[in-house]
N, C-alpha and C positions, 0 to 999 in steps of 0.2 A: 685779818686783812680782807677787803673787800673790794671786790671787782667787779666794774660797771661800766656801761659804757657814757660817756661824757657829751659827747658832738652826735645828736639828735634831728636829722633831718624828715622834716615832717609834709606831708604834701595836700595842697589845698586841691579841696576840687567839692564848689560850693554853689547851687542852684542862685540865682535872686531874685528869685520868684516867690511870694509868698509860702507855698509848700511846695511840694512834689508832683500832689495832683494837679498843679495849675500848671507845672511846667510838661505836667504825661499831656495837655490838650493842647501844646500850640508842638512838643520836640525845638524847640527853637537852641540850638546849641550855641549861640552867641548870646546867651541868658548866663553864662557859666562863667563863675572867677575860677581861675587855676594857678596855680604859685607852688610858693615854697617857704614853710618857715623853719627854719634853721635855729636849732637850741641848742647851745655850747652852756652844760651845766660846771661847773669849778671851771669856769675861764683860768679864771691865772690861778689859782689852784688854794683860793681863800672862801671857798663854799659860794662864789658868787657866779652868777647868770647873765650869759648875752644873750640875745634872741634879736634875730633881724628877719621879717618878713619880708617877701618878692613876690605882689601878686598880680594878675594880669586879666583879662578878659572883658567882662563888663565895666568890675570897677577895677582902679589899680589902686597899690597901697603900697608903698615901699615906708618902712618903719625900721627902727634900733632901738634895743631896749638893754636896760643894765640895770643889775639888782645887785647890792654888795649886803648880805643881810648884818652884817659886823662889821661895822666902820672904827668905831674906839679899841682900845684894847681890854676894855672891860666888858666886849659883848653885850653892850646897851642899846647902842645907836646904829641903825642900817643908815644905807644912801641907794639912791636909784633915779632914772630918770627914760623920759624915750621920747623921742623926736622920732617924726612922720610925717608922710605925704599922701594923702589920699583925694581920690575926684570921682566923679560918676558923668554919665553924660544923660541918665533920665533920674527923677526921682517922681515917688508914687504920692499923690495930692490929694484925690475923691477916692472915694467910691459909690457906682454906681450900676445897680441892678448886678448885685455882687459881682460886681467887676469892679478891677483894682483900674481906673486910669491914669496913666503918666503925662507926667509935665519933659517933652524931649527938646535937649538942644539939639540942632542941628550943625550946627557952627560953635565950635567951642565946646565947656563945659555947663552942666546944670549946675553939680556944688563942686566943689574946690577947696582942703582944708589941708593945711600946715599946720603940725600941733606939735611944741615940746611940754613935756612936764616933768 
């Protein structure tokens, strides 16, 4: 027998800044995604994976994913899919006199992406 634990909550907290050092010269703490992603491994109790991400700050991303790696009964075929929403409101264009500079909406978003697969 083996015991594990199944429901995996995992916590974001992710510069978006090129590295580290670029975010140690401005401290700018509205530069940071922070969330939560959530991994339920043997969902229904067939070795398969949900995982839904909740994240916040600069960019958001709210995502669902499903992995069923054995879909036949012969152990052949998986299935899986995951639908998301994600936006930013700058994204980084040039660079210049190694400086990253951004392209900023003010009103609205920069990008915008709806993806299922």
């Amino acid at each position: 027998m083996l015991e594990r634990w199944y429901l995996w909550p995992v916590p974001i907290l992710q510069i978006t800044d090129r590295n580290f050092n670029a975010w140690l010269q401005t401290h700018d703490f509205t530069r940071i995604n922070y969330g939560l992603d959530l991994k339920w491994y043997n969902f229904t109790g067939r070795m398969d994976e949900l995982d839904a991400v909740f994240q916040f700050g600069k960019n958001h991303q709210f995502s669902l994913a499903y992995q069923d790696p054995y879909f036949d009964r012969k152990k052949h075929f998986g299935v899986g899919f995951e639908v998301g929403y994600k936006n930013n409101r700058e994204i980084g264009y040039l660079t210049q006199d190694d400086e990253l500079l951004f392209a900023f909406a003010s009103e609205g978003l920069s990008t915008e992406k709806i993806f299922f697969s």
